[in-house]
N, C-alpha and C positions, 0 to 999 in steps of 0.2 A: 532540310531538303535532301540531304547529304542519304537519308534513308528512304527515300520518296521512291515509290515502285514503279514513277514517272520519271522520275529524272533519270537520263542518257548517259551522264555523265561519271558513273561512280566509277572507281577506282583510276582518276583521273587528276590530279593535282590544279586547284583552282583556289580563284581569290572574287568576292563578290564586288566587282568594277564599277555599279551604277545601280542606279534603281529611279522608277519613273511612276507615279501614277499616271492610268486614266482617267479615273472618275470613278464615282462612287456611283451604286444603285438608287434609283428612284425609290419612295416606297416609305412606309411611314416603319418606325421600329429601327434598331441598333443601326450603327454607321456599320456599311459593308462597303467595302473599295475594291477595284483592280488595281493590284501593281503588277508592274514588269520588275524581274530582276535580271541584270546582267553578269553574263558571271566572264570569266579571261579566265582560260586555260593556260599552263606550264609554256604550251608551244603556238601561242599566240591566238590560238580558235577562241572563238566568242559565242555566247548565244544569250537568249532571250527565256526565262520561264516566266508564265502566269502567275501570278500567286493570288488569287482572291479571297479578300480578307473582313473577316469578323473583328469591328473592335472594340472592347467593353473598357470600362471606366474602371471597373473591379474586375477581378480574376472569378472563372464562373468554371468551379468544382466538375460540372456535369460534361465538361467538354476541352477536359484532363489531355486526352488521346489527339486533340486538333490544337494544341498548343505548339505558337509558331517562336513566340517570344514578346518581350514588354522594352517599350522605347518610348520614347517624347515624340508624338508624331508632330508635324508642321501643319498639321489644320486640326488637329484634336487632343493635342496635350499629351499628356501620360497616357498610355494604352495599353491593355493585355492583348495582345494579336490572336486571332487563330485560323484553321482553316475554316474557310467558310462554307467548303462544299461535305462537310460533315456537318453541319447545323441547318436542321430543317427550316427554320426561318429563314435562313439566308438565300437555299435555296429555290422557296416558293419565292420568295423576291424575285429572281429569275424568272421562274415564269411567270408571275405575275407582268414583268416589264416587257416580256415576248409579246402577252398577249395584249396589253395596253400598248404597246411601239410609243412608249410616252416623246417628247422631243426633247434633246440635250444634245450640247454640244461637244460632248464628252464621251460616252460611248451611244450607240447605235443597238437598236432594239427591231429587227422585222418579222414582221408575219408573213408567213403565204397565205393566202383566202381558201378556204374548202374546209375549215377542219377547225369545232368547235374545242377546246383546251379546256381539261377538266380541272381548273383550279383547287378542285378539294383535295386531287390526287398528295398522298402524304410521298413525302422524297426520301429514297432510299439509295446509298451510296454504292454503286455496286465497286464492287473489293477484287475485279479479276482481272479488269485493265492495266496494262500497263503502261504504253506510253503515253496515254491520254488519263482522263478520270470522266467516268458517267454516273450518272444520275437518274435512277428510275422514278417515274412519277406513277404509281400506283399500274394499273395495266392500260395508261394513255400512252404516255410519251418516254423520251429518254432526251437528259441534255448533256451531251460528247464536249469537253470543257477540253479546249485544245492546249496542253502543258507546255509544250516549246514551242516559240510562237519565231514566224519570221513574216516581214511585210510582204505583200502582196496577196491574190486574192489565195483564197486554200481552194484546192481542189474538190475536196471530200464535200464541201457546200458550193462551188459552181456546178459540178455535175450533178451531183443527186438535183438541186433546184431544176436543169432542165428537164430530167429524167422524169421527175415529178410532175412537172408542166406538160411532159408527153402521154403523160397518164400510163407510166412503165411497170409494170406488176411484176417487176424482178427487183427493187426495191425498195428500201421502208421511204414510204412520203415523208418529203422536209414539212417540216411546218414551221421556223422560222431560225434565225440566227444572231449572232450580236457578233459586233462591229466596233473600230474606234480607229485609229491614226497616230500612226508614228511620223514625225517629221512632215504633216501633209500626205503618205503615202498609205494606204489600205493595210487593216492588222483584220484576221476574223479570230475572235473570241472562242467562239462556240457553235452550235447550230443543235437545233432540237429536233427530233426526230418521230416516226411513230414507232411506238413499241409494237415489237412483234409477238405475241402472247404464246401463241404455237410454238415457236424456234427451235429448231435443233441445230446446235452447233455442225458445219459442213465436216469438221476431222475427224470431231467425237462418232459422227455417224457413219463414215468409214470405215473408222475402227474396230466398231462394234462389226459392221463386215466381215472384217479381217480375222477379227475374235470368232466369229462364229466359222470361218473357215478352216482356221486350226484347229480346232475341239473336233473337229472330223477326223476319221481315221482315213477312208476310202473315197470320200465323196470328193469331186471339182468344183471350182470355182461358180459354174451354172448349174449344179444341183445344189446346192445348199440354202437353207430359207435365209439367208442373209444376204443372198445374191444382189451386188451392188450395181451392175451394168444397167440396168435401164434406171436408176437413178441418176448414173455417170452421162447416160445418154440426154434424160432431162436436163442437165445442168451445161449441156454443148449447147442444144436447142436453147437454153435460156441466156447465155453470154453472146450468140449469137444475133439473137435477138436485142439484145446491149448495144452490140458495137454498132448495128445498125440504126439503132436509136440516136446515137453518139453520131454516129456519120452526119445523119440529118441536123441533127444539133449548131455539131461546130465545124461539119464541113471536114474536106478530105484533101489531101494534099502531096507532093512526091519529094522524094529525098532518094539521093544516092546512093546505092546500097555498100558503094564500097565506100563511102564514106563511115556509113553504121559496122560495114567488117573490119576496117580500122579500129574503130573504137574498141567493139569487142577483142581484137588482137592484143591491146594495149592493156586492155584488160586483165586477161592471161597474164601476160609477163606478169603486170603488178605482182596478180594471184600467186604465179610459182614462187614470187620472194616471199610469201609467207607459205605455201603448200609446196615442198621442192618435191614431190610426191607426185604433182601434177603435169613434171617436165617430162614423164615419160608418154603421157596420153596429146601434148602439145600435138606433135604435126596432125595425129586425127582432128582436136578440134581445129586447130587451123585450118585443115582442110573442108570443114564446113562452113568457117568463116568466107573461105574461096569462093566455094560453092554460090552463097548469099551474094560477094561482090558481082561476079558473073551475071546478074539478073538487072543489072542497070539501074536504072529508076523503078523504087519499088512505093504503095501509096500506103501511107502514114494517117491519123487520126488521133481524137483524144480516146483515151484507151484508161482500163482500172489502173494497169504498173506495177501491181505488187498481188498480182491475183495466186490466190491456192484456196485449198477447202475450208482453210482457219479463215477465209474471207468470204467464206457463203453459210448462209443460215438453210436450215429445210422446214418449209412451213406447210401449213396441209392446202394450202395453195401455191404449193411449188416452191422454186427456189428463188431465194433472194441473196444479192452479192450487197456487200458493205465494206466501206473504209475505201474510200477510194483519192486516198490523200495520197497515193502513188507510193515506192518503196523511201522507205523512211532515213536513209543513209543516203540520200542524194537532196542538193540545195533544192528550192523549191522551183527555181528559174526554169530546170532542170526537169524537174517533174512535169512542170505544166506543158512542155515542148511534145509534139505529135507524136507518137510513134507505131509501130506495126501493130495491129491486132492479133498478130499470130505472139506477139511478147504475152500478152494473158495467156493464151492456149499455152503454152510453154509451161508456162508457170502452173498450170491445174494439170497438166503431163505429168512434171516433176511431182506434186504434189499427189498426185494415183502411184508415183514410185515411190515414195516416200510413208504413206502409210505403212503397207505390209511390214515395210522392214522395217522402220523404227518400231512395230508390234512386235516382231518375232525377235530384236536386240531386246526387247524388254523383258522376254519372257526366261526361265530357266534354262542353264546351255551347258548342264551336262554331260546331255550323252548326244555322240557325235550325230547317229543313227536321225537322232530326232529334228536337231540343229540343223540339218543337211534339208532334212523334206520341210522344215518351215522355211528353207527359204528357196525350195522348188514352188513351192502354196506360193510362199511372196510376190514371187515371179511371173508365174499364174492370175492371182489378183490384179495384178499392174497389168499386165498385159492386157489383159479382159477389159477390162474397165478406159483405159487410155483408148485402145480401138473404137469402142462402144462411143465414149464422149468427141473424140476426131472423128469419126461419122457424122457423130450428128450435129456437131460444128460447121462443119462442112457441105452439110448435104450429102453426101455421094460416103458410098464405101470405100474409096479409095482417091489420094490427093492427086492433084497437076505435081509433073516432076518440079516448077517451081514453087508452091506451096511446101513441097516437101522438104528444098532446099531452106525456105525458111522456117518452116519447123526445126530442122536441122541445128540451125543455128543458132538458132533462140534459144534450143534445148541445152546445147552448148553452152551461150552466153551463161543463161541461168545457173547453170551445173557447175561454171567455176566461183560465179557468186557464195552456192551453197559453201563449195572448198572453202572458199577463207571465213566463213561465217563458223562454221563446225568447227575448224581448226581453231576460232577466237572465244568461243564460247560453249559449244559441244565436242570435244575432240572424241570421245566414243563414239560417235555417230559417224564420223568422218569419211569412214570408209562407207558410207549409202553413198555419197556423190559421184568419191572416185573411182568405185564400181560402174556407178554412171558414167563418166566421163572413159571408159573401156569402151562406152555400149554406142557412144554418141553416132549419130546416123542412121539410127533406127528408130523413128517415133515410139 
């Protein structure tokens, strides 16, 4: 597990603390089970992963690469373990028990109605995920097999289900999920989705943007055939359209704004004890955080939480948002609590500032001359593109000075997120944030 391109935990000192079945799959052919395993961390943290498991009576050559290990199970004897979401058997059992919702009291199998499931579809693992594992079923479906599991409902399957019941064409229809209990209390497993066959990844097609705006000697950002703004414009108009969907949903609500600028405050500090780099842009963002408490009661809803362009697909039907399991470093309790709609716009801000320049750190940076105008181009792209998508978020060319304040500070919040993220895992990049966090108060 320890090599698992899912697992959260690596270079983290642990000991595996427990372990639990659910239940095993309906379904005629080998035993396949869900376990949970619990693991205890060095400094006390604890968590939950999946493991669903293949188990043979002999060792079986052919599935060398999903060997988990061999133990005496408690309801099957002697067993060769493996993963089960690399054996296509294992996995049509999956669908298979979607699409029958058989009854057990053990895990939970549902369908949504509208949407016939192509059983023959052969299952293909896809290998790009990482804190999850999917499962492509030929060009139907996909099943999003949730790795670190905590009780209660997941988000990523409450919202797409009403999203889909609203008949919302900004993303992929659920079509059903699986279910089981911990302690009496709600686990979700997984949830199946529809494949998107068109898809282009939201970054990747950025990029390509950004690519074609460097390879220019003289041209701007609105002459070039790669011009990305009325795309950026589409994808305002279409989150827009989300959060309103979301409103209707689950309803809207108000919170204290200087309660939410406290938090971000505290924030900060955390951030400077890992980024002391950050102590000198402090009073600016603080002063945005001001800005937001000053606004009183500001109104809240359920919202994406972890939106950027690596969270939007482009289909030749427009744009679709995905993963709406909220940002991944906060408990779950956490995630599901309301909050501002302008925290997504923040987050696809950052991410229009964040392309250009992680493309032009990428590229050759020899000569000064050259390094200096990609990141005048950078700046240019960002600019363009942020404008373009807050328009059409908004409606209007230009915001309410309290919309701006909280733009402000979401932009803020996010941007010292970024800081201790780069600083723990990309420190070459580090300086895209802190340049931002220079810039803070200007969407």
């Amino acid at each position: 597990m320890n090599e698992a391109r899912w697992f959260g935990g690596k270079g983290r000192p642990f000991t595996v603390s427990g372990s639990r079945r659910l239940g095993a799959l309906p379904g005629e052919g080998p035993t396949v089970v869900v376990d949970l395993v619990e693991l205890t961390y060095d400094d006390g943290e604890m968590e939950l992963y999946q493991l669903p498991l293949l188990l043979l009576a002999e060792p079986e050559s052919t599935l060398d690469d999903a060997f988990v290990g061999w133990w005496e199970d408690d309801d099957h004897g002697w067993v060769h373990a493996y993963d089960a979401l690399r054996d296509r058997g294992s996995m049509t059992r999956f669908l298979e028990a979607i699409a029958a919702t058989p009854a057990t009291d053990e895990i939970t199998f549902v369908r949504q109605p509208g949407h016939e499931l192509d059983l023959e579809a052969a299952p293909a693992l896809f290998s790009g995920e990482q804190s999850n594992s999917s499962v492509l079923f030929g060009e139907d479906s996909v099943l999003k097999v949730f790795r670190k599991i905590t009780p209660g409902a997941n988000p990523d399957i409450t919202t797409h289900q009403v999203l889909t019941e609203a008949g919302s064409p900004h993303v992929a229809a659920l079509y059903g999920w699986v279910e089981s209990s911990i302690d009496g209390e709600l686990v979700h497993l997984a949830m199946l989705q529809q494949f998107l066959r068109t898809a282009s990844d939201g970054w990747e097609f950025a990029l390509t943007s950004v690519r074609d705006l460097f390879s220019e000697a003289d041209l701007h950002a609105d002459e070039v055939g790669g011009d990305f703004a009325a795309e950026a414009a589409r994808l305002g108009t279409s989150l827009a359209e989300v959060h309103a969907e979301l409103r209707e949903a689950f309803g809207v609500d108000t919170l204290d704004a200087t309660l939410i600028a406290q938090q971000m405050s505290l924030r900060l500090g955390a951030a400077i004890d890992v980024v002391p780099e950050l102590a000198e842009h402090a009073d600016r963002l603080r002063g945005a955080y001001g800005a937001l408490a000053d606004l009183g009661k500001i109104e809240v809803q359920r919202v994406h939480g972890d939106l950027h362009l690596g969270q939007t697909l482009r289909t030749i039907k427009g744009w679709k948002l995905v993963d709406f399991e909220g940002e991944p470093a906060k408990p779950l309790a956490e995630r599901l609590l309301p909050d501002s709609p302008w925290r997504d716009v923040a987050g696809m801000l950052r991410s229009f500032d964040y392309a250009p320049h992680a493309m032009a750190r990428s590229m050759p940076g020899d000569d000064s001359d050259v390094v200096a105008q990609r990141e005048r181009r950078a700046e240019e792209w960002a600019a363009r593109n942020k404008a373009a998508f807050l328009a059409a978020y908004a409606g209007a060319t230009s915001l309410t000075p309290d919309e701006g304040a909280l733009v402000a500070a979401y932009v803020a919040d996010k941007t010292v997120y970024e800081c201790v993220y780069e600083a723990r895992n990309r420190p070459s990049w580090l300086p895209i944030p802190l340049e931002a966090a220079a810039r803070v108060g200007t969407p």
